[in-house]
KOLNURO-254610 format. One line per 3 residues: their letters; for each residue x, y, z of C-alpha. Coordinates in Angstrom, 1 decimal, always signed. Layout:
N
A> X:Y:Z; ...
//
This chain:
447
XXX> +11.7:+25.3:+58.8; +12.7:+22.2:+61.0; +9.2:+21.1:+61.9
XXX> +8.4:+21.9:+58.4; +11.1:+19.2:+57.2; +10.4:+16.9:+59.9
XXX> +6.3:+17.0:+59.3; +7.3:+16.4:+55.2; +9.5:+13.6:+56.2
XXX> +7.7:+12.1:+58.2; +4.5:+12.2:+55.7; +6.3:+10.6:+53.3
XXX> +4.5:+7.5:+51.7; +5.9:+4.3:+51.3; +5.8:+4.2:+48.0
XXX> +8.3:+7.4:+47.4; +11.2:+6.6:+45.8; +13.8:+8.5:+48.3
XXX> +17.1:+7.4:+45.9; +15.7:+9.8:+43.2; +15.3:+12.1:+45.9
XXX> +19.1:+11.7:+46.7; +20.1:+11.2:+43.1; +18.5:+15.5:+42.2
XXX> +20.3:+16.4:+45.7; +23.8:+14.8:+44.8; +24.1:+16.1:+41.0
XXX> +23.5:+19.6:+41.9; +25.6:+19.3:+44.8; +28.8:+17.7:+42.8
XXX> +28.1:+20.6:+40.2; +28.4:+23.4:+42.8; +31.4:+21.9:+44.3
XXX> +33.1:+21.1:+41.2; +32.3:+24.9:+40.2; +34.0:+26.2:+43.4
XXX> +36.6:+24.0:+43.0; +38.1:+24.4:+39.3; +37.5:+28.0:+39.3
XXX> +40.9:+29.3:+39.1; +40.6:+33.3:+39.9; +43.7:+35.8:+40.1
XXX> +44.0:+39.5:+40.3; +44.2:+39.1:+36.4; +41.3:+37.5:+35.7
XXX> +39.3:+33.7:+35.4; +40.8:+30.4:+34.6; +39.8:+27.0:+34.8
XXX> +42.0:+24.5:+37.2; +41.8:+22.0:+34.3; +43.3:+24.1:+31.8
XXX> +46.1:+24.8:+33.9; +46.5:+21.5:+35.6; +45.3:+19.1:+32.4
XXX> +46.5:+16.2:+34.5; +42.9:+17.0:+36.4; +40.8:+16.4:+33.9
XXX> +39.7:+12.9:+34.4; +38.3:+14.3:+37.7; +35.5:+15.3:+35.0
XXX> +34.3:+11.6:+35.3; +33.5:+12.1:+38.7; +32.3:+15.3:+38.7
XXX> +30.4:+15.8:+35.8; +27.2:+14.6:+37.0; +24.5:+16.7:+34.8
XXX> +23.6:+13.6:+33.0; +22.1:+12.0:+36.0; +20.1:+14.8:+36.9
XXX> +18.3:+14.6:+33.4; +17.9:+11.0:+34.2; +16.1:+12.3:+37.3
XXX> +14.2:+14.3:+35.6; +12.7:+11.4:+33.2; +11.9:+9.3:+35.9
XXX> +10.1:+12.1:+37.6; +8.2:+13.8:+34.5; +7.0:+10.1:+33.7
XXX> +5.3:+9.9:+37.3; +4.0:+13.7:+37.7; +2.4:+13.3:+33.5
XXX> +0.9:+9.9:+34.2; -0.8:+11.0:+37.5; -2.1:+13.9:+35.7
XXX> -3.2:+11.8:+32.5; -5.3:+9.9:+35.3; -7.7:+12.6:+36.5
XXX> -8.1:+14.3:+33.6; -12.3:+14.4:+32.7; -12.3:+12.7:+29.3
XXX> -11.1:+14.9:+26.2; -8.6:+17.4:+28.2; -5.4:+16.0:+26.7
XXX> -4.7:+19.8:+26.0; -5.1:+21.0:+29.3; -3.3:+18.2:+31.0
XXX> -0.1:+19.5:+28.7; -1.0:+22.9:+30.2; -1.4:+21.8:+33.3
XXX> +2.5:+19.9:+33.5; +4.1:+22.3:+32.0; +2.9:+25.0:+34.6
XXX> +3.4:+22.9:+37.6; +7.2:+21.6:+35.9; +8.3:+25.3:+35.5
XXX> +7.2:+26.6:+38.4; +9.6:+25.1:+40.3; +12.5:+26.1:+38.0
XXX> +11.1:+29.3:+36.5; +9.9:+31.1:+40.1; +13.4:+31.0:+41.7
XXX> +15.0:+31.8:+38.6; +12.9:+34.6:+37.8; +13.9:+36.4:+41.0
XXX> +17.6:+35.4:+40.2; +17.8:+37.5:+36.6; +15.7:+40.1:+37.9
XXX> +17.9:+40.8:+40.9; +21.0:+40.3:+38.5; +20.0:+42.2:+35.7
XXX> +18.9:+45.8:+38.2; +22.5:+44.9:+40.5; +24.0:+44.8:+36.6
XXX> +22.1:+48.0:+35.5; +23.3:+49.6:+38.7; +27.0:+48.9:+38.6
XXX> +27.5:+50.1:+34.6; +25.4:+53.3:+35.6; +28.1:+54.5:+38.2
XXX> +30.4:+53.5:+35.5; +32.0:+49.7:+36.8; +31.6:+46.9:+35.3
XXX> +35.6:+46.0:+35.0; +37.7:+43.6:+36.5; +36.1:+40.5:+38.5
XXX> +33.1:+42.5:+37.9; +32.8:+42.4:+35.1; +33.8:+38.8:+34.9
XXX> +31.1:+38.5:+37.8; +28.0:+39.7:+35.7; +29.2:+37.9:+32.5
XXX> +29.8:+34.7:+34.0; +27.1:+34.5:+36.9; +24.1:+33.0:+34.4
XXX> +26.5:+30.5:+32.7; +24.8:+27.6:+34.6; +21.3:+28.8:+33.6
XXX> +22.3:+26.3:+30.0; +21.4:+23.5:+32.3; +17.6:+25.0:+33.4
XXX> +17.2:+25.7:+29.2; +17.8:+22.4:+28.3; +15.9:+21.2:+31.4
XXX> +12.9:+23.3:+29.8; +13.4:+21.4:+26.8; +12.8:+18.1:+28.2
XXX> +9.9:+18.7:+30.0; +8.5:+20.3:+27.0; +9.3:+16.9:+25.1
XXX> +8.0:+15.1:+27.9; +4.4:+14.2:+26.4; +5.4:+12.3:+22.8
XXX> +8.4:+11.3:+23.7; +6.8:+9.3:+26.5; +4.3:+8.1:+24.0
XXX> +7.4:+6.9:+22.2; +8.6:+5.0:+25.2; +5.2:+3.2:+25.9
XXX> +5.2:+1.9:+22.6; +8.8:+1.0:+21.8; +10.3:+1.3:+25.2
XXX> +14.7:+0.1:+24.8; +14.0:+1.0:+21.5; +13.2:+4.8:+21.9
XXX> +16.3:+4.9:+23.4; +18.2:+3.4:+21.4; +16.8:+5.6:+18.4
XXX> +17.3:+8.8:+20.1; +21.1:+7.5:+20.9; +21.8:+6.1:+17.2
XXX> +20.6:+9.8:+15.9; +23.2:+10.7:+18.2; +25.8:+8.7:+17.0
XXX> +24.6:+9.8:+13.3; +25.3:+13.7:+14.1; +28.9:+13.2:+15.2
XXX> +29.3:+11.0:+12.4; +27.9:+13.6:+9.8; +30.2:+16.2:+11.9
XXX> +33.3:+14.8:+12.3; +33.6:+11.7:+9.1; +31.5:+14.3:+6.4
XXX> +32.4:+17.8:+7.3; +28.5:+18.6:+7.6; +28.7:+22.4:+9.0
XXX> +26.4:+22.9:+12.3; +25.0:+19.6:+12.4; +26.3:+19.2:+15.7
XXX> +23.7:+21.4:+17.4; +21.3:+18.5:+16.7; +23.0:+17.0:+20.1
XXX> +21.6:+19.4:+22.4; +18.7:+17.7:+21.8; +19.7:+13.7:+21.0
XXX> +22.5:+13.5:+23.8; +20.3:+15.0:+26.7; +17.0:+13.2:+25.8
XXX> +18.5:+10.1:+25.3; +19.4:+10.4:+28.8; +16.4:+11.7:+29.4
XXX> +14.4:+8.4:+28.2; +16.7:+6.4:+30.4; +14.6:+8.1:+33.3
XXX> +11.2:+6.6:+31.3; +13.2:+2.9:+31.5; +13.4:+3.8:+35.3
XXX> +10.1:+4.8:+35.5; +8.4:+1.6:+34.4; +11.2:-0.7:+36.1
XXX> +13.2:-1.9:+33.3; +16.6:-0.7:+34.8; +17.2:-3.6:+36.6
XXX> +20.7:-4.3:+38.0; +21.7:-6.4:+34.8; +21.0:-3.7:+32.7
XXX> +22.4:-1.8:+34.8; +25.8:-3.4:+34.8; +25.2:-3.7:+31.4
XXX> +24.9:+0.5:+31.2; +27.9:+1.1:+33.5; +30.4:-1.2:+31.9
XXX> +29.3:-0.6:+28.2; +29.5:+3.4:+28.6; +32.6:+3.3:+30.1
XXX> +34.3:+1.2:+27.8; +32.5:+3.2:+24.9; +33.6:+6.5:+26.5
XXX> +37.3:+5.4:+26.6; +37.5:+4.2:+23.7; +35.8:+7.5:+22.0
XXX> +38.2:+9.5:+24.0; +41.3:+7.5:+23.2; +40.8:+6.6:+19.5
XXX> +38.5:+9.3:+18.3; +38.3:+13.0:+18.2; +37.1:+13.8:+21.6
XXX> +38.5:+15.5:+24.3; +39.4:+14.0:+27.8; +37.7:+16.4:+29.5
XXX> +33.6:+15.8:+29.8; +33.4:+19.7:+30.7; +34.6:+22.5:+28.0
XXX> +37.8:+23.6:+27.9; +38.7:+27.2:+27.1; +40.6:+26.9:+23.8
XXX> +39.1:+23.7:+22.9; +38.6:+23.0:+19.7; +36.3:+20.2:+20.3
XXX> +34.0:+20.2:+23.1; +32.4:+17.3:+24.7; +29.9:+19.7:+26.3
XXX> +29.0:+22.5:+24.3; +27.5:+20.7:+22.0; +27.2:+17.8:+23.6
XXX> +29.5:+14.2:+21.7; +28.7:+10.4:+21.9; +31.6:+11.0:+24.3
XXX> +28.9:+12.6:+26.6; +26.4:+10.3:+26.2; +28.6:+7.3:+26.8
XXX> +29.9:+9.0:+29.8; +26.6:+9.6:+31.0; +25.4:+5.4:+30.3
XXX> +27.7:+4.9:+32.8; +27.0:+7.1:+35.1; +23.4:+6.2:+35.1
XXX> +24.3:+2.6:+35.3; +26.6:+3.5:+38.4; +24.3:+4.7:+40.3
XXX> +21.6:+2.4:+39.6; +23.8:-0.4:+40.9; +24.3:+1.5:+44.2
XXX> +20.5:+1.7:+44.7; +20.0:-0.9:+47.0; +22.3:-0.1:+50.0
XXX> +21.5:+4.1:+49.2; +17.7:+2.8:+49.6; +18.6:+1.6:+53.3
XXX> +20.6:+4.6:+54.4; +17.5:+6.5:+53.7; +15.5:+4.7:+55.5
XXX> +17.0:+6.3:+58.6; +14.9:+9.5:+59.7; +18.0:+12.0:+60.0
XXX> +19.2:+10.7:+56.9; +16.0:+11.4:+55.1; +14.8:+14.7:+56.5
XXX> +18.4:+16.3:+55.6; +17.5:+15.0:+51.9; +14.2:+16.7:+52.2
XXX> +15.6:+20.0:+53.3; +17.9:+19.7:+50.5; +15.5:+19.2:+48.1
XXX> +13.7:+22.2:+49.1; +16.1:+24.5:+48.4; +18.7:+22.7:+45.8
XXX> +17.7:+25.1:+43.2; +17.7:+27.8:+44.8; +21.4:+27.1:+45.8
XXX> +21.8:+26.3:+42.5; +21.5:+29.5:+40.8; +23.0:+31.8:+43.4
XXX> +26.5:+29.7:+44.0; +28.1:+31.3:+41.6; +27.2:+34.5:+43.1
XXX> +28.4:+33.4:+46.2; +32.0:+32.1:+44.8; +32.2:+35.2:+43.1
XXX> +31.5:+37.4:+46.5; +34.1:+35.4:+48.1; +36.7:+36.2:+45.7
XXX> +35.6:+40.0:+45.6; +36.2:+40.1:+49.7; +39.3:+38.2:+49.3
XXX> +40.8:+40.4:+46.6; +39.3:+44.0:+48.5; +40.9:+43.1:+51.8
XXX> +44.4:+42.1:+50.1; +44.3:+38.6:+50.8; +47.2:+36.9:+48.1
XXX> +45.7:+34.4:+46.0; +47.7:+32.1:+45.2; +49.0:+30.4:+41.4
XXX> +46.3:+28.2:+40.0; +48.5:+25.2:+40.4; +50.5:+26.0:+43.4
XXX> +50.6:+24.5:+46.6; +49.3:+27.3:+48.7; +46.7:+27.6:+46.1
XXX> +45.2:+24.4:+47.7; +45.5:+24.9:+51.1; +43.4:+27.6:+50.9
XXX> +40.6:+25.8:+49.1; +38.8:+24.7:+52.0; +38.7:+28.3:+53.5
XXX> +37.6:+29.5:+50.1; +34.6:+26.5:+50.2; +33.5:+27.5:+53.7
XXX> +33.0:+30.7:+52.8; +31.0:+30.3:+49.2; +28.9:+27.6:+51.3
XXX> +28.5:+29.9:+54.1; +26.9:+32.7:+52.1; +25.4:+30.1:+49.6
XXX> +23.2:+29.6:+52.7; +22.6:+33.1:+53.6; +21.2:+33.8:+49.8
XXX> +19.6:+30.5:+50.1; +17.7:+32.0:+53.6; +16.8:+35.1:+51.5
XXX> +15.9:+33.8:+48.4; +14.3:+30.2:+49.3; +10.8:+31.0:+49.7
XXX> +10.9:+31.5:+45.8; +11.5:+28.0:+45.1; +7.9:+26.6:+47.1
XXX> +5.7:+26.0:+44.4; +2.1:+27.2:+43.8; -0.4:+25.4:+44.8
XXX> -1.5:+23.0:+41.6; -4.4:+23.0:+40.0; -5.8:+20.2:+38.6
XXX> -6.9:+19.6:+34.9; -10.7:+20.2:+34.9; -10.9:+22.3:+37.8
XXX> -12.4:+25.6:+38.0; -9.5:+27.8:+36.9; -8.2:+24.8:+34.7
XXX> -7.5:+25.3:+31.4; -10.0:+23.3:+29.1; -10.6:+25.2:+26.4
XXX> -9.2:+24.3:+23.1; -5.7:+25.5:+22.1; -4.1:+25.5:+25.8
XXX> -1.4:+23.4:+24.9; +0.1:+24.7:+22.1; -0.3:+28.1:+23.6
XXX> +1.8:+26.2:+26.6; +4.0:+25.2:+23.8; +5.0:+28.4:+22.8
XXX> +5.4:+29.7:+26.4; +8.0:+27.0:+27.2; +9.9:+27.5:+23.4
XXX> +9.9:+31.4:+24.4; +11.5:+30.2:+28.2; +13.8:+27.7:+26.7
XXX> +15.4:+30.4:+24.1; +15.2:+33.1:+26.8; +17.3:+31.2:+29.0
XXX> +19.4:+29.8:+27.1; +20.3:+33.1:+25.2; +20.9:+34.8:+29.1
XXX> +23.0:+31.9:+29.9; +25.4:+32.6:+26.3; +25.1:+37.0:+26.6
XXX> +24.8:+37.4:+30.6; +24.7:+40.8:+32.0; +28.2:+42.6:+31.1
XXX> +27.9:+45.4:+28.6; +24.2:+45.7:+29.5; +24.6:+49.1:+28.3
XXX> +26.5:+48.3:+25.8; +24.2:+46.4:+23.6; +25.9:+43.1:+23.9
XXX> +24.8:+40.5:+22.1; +25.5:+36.6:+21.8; +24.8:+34.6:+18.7
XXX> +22.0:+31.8:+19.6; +20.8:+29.6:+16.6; +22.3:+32.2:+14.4
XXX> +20.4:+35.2:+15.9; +22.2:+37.5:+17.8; +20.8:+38.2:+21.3
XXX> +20.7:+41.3:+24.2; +20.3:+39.8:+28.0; +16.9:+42.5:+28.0
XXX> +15.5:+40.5:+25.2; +16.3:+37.4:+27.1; +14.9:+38.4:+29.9
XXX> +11.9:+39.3:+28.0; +11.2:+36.0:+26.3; +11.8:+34.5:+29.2
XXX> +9.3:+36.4:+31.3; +6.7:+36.4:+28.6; +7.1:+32.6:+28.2
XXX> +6.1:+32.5:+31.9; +3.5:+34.6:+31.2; +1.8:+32.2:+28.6
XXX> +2.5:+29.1:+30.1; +0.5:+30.5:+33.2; -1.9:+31.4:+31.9
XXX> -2.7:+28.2:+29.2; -2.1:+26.4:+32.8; -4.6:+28.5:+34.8
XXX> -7.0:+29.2:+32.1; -10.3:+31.0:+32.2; -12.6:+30.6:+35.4
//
């Protein structure tokens, strides 16, 4: 693996944009760590650290740092669509949607894949010999709660195609009608009463962000603009939080009965302006730490296996935990002093067998080699994209419906209500895996 990161490194072409690089690395880093950090376990059961300790909660400012990975995202679905659009033969718009949606969910669909199908047989298992209670049954209800973020990720690169269209045409101005549909949900939900408008955010709140990563794309988030972003979400998102009805907290709260997250406010969105402007501002000096080799090749290493790390950290928290709790280790009060000093122990140990899963589960996350529209074995005959279409609807609701059920009470029947329709982790698991089915195969089409 080290000459392999050193011979990618050191390939790398001029033109790369390494901060984007660093930017995927960071955000799924912060989220892991914050995970491990405000998960507050006891022999009773699963808290969060900011319930208990609400005094925390603008740590959420820091730490929630999703938004910036969907700005990612943009920037990068912009390049890979573009470079496609260029060597297509004339006339293959179709399989050039094909074609980006297979190479886009490979690399989130492969490792995931092998994640639910190695939770949902260790699930079946354990309620066949009759468990499934106490952390461990927290464990395999919990464990696909950050598989949310790979849905709505799905969603995006689905979207990529016309809302790019929209960008090259209006450019500021797709943004800003994505972000004022925004503001008109909340409005309609929290001024007129409107019952499940808010839903509509899932979409407006993440793509807006998304469309930032367009801006980026083309250039036009130049530090002014950026300033401009930083200061003007930050502002916005305190005065949401103090004047309006959102919460501090830019992560749910059990008990909440507003959630900035789930579905997602204005509060969110002008949390994540900022946060995008933030880091655009410290683009410059990041650029020139990376240009230092050993600075660059542990990015690339990370990159190759930050999804992968991704899924299975939970898993890893929650085995730490388990082998705490079986060998009669105390675990301290959520809020207590002893509690803390044994947080770096506790982090050692998630990270340490974070990387042993990671090691067993890694090669999952390489992707396939691509194939390029008009190829033989490239999908050119008519109707590959909306067949692609559905394939990546069928991941998105799949995915998101494991994320809401997971895998406790797998025997059971248990169900979890998504867009009104009640839904089993098998027939997530199903729509998922068919999804991935049709989108491979509108991607590889007929020889």
């Amino acid at each position: 693996m080290g000459s392999s990161v050193r011979e990618l490194a050191g390939a790398t072409p001029a033109t790369r944009d390494r901060y984007v690089d660093l930017l995927r690395v960071a955000s799924l880093g912060a989220v892991v760590l914050g995970h491990w950090l405000m998960a507050a376990v006891t022999p009773d059961g699963v808290g969060n650290l900011l319930a208990v300790v609400p005094a925390l909660q603008p740590l959420t400012w820091l730490l929630q740092v999703m938004p910036v990975f969907f700005f990612v995202g943009g920037f990068s679905h912009a390049l890979s669509y573009r470079s496609l659009l260029r060597k297509r033969p004339e006339g293959s718009e179709d399989s050039v949607y094909s074609a980006f949606l297979r190479a886009r969910l490979q690399r989130l669909l492969r490792p995931t894949t092998v994640f639910v199908l190695v939770w949902g047989a260790a699930a079946l298992l354990v309620q066949l010999l009759g468990g499934g209670g106490g952390l461990t049954g927290v464990t395999l209800r919990m464990v696909t709660q950050p598989l949310w973020f790979i849905g709505i990720y799905l969603a995006m690169v689905a979207f990529t195609p016309p809302l790019l269209r929209l960008h090259e045409r209006y450019g500021w101005g797709a943004f800003a009608g994505l972000a004022g549909a925004a503001v008109a949900v909340d409005v309609l939900r929290f001024a007129a009463g409107v019952p499940y408008v808010e839903f509509l955010n899932f979409a407006f709140v993440w793509l807006a962000v998304h469309q930032l990563g367009f801006l980026r794309a083309d250039g036009r988030v130049d530090p002014r603009r950026a300033a401009l972003l930083a200061g003007g979400g930050l502002v916005t998102a305190t005065a949401l939080v103090a004047l309006g009805p959102y919460p501090l907290s830019m992560v749910g709260m059990p008990g909440e009965k507003v959630s900035n997250m789930a579905p997602p406010t204005l509060a969110l969105l002008a949390h994540g302006l900022w946060l995008v402007g933030a880091v655009e501002l410290l683009r410059a000096p990041a650029a020139r730490l990376l240009e230092r080799p050993r600075v660059w090749r542990t990015v690339v290493a990370a990159n190759g296996v930050a999804m992968t790390a991704f899924l299975w950290h939970l898993t890893a928290m929650f085995g730490v935990y388990g082998a705490l709790l079986a060998l009669d280790v105390e675990l301290p009060a959520p809020a207590s002093a002893a509690r803390w000093a044994q947080v770096p122990l506790r982090i050692a140990l998630a990270a340490a067998l974070t990387a042993a899963l990671v090691a067993a589960f890694r090669t999952f996350e390489r992707p396939a080699a691509p194939t390029a529209p008009g190829a033989p074995g490239a999908s050119g005959a008519s109707g590959g994209g909306p067949l692609a279409a559905l394939g990546a609807t069928l991941c998105l609701l799949g995915v998101l419906g494991l994320s809401m059920v997971g895998f406790g009470g797998l025997l059971d029947g248990r169900t979890a209500l998504l867009i009104a329709i009640p839904v089993s982790a098998p027939a997530a698991v199903a729509m998922t895996l068919g999804g991935w089915l049709l989108v491979e195969r509108a991607g590889r089409g007929a020889r």
